[in-house]
C-alpha positions, -999 to +999 in steps of 0.1 A: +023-293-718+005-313-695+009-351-696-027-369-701-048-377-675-062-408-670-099-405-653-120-429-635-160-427-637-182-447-612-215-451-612-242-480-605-250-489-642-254-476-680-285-483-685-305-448-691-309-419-674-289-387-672-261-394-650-251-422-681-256-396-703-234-375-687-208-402-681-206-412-716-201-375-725-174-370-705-160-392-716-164-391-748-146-357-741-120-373-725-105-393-750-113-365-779-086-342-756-059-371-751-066-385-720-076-417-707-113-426-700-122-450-677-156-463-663-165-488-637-204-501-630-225-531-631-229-520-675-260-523-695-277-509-726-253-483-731-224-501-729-216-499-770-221-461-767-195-457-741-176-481-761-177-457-785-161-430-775-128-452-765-135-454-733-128-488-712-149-500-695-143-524-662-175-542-650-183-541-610-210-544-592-211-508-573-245-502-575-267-529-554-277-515-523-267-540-500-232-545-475-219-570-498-213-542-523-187-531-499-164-562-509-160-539-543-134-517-522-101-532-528-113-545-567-115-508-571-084-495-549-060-526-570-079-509-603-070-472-592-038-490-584-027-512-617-038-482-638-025-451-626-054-435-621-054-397-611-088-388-608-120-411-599-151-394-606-184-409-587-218-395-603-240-413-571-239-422-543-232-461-533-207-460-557-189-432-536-190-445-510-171-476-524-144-453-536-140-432-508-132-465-489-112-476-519-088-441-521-090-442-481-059-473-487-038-459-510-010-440-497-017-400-498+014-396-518+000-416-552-037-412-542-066-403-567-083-375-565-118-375-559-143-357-576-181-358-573-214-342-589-247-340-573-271-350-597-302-353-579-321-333-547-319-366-520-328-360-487-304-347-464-285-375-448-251-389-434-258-417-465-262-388-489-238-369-480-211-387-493-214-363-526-199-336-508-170-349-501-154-345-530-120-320-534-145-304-558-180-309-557-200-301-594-238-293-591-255-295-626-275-263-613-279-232-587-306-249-573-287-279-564-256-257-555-282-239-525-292-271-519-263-287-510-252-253-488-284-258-472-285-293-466-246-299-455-237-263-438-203-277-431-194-277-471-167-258-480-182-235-511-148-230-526-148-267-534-183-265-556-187-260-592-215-257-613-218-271-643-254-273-658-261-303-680-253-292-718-271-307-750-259-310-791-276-282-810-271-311-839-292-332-818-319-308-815-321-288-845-352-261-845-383-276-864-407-258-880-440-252-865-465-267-867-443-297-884-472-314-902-442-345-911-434-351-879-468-353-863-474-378-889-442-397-880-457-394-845-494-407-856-478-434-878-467-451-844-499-444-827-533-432-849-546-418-818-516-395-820-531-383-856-552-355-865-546-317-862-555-306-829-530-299-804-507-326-790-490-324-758-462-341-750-445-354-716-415-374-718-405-398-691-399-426-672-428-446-658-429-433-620-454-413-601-429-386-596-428-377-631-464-363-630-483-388-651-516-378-631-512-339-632-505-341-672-537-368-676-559-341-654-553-312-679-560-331-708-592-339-693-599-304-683-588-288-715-607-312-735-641-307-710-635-271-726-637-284-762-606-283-770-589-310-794-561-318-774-544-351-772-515-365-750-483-384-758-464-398-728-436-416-742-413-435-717-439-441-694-450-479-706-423-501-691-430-535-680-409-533-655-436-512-642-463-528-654-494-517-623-480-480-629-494-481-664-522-499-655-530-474-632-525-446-654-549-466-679-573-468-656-572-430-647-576-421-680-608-441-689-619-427-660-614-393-668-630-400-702-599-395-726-582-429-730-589-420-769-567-395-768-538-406-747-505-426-757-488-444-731-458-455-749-421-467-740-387-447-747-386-433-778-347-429-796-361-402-813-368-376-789-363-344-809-387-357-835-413-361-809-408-325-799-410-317-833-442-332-833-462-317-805-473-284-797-464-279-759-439-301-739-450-308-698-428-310-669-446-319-645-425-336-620-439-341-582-404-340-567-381-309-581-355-320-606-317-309-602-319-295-637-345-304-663-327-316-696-361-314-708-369-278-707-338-268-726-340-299-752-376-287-765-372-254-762-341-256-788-365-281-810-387-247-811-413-259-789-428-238-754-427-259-722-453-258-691-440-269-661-439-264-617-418-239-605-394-252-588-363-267-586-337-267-614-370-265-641-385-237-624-348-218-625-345-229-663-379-219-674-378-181-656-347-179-675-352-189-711-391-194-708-407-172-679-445-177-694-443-214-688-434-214-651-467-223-631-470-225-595-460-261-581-494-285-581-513-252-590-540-273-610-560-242-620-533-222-626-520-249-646-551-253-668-550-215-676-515-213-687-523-242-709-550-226-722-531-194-729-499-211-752-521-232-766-544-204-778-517-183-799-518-171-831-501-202-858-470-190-858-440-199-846-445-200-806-416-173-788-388-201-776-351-186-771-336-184-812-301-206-802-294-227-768-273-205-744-235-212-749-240-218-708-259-251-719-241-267-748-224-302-744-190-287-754-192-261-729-200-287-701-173-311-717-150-279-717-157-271-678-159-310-665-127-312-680-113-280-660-120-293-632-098-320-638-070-296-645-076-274-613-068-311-591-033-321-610 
């Protein structure tokens, strides 16, 4: 039997955002299998979550992009050092670069190995391509797999692993539809949110890359066609970006539909708001590695509409092939709309069960291999 492991996670902070997500699942799956689950970043919201699973956490400063994030190098190489650590994990990429420099001083015979996962499409560069350093390399999806052949030719593909993101089916159990409960749930935070006619939904933060504008166009276009339609954007109000929602305000009077759109913050009850609405957007501007999203409503029961391309396009012509629409194809967009919204009241046709490919287990299951394959 193999002894236990004893794994180091860096990233910038756990605040929100996928790569915490996937840091506090891992190691969540970490301790559940005996080992030992480390994690070092600035911390943050999440903090009592990765708590939770048993992991320690050890607070630096890896994230702020500036030299004097450098002086984090030997804080981490004496924490690889004082507790045995076998394996350091970096999810992005200042943070890598701080433990590359950090295993660079430990002697090759009790020296970490390093693994990495490329969770987002940056642009080439020597900065960025840090993530491929790793002795194996995870990509969440194909896409970002060709990507990173593409981008960094001189990568080794024996050294990459794909491993798409994987979500609880108990966190996303199938909802009836239409679910006349959980649109009132949904109108009960927001009356503009009420009524029966058909409620879109695009969850996200508050940036321009997300699509905010393409989403607020179709509204207007399908409502100009006397449709009821209304939109629910929650994540999108932050006051951290406070102009971004103004603007997105202002768009909307302008279109002549800020009575039927929701700007809202996070919501903690995301597969209720699925539940709620009748088609799910993904609209962002810059392709995503993966697209949680798509996979998340789709198991809720709910059809998704999105650009084709990157690691949404490849989800949606695999488990939803009607809701792939031509990348900033406005028209095109507006008559797919049109289309799902249009069918019969009935249960849309979404995939019956999640893939077993894109369960949290069997991402746990094959993080964790890849673990094994460096002892």
């Amino acid at each position: 039997m193999h002894r236990p492991l004893t794994v180091l996670q860096v990233l910038p902070a756990l605040e929100s955002g996928g790569v915490e997500r996937s840091t506090i699942e891992i190691a969540e799956a970490l301790v559940r299998a005996g080992h030992r689950a480390l994690v070092a970043s600035a911390g943050g919201r999440l903090l009592p979550a990765l708590r939770a699973t048993g992991a320690v956490h050890v607070e630096l400063p890896l994230g702020r992009k500036s030299l004097a994030t450098l002086g984090q190098v030997r804080p981490l190489r004496r924490l690889c050092v004082e507790h045995g650590v076998d394996i350091v994990h970096a999810r992005s990429r200042l943070p890598a670069w701080v433990a590359w420099r950090a295993l660079r001083g430990i002697p090759e015979t009790g020296r970490p190995r390093l693994v990495t996962t490329v969770h987002g499409l940056n642009s080439p560069s020597r900065y960025s391509a840090i993530m491929t350093r790793g002795e194996r390399v995870i990509c969440v999806s194909d896409t970002v797999r060709a990507y990173v052949l593409r981008a960094y030719p001189g990568t080794d593909p024996a050294r990459l692993r794909v491993i798409p993101r994987g979500i609880d089916p108990a966190a996303f159990p199938r909802a009836p539809w239409p679910d006349p409960a959980a649109r009132a749930r949904a109108a009960a935070s927001d009356s503009r949110l009420a009524g029966e006619g058909r409620l879109l939904l695009l969850p996200g933060r508050g940036t321009r890359l997300k699509g905010h504008g393409d989403a607020l166009a179709l509204l207007a276009a399908l409502r100009s066609d006397g449709l009821d339609a209304r939109l629910w954007m929650p994540g999108a109000r932050d006051s951290a970006r406070a102009a971004y929602v103004d603007e997105l305000e202002a768009s909307a009077a302008a279109l002549g539909i800020a009575d039927a759109v929701v700007i809202a913050p996070p919501t903690t009850a995301i597969a209720d708001a699925y539940a709620a609405c009748d088609l799910v957007l993904q609209l962002s501007r810059k392709p995503e590695a993966f697209g949680r999203t798509v996979v998340e409503a789709l198991a809720v029961g709910r059809q998704v509409l999105g650009w084709d391309h990157g690691g949404v396009g490849e989800l949606l012509h695999e488990l939803q092939p009607a809701g792939a629409v031509p990348a900033f194809d406005a028209a095109a967009l507006l008559a797919r709309a049109r289309a799902l919204l249009g069918q019969p009241s009935r249960a849309p046709a979404t995939m019956t069960a999640i893939p077993v490919t894109y369960l949290l287990r069997t991402m746990q299951d094959a993080t964790l291999s890849v673990y094994d394959e460096l002892r």
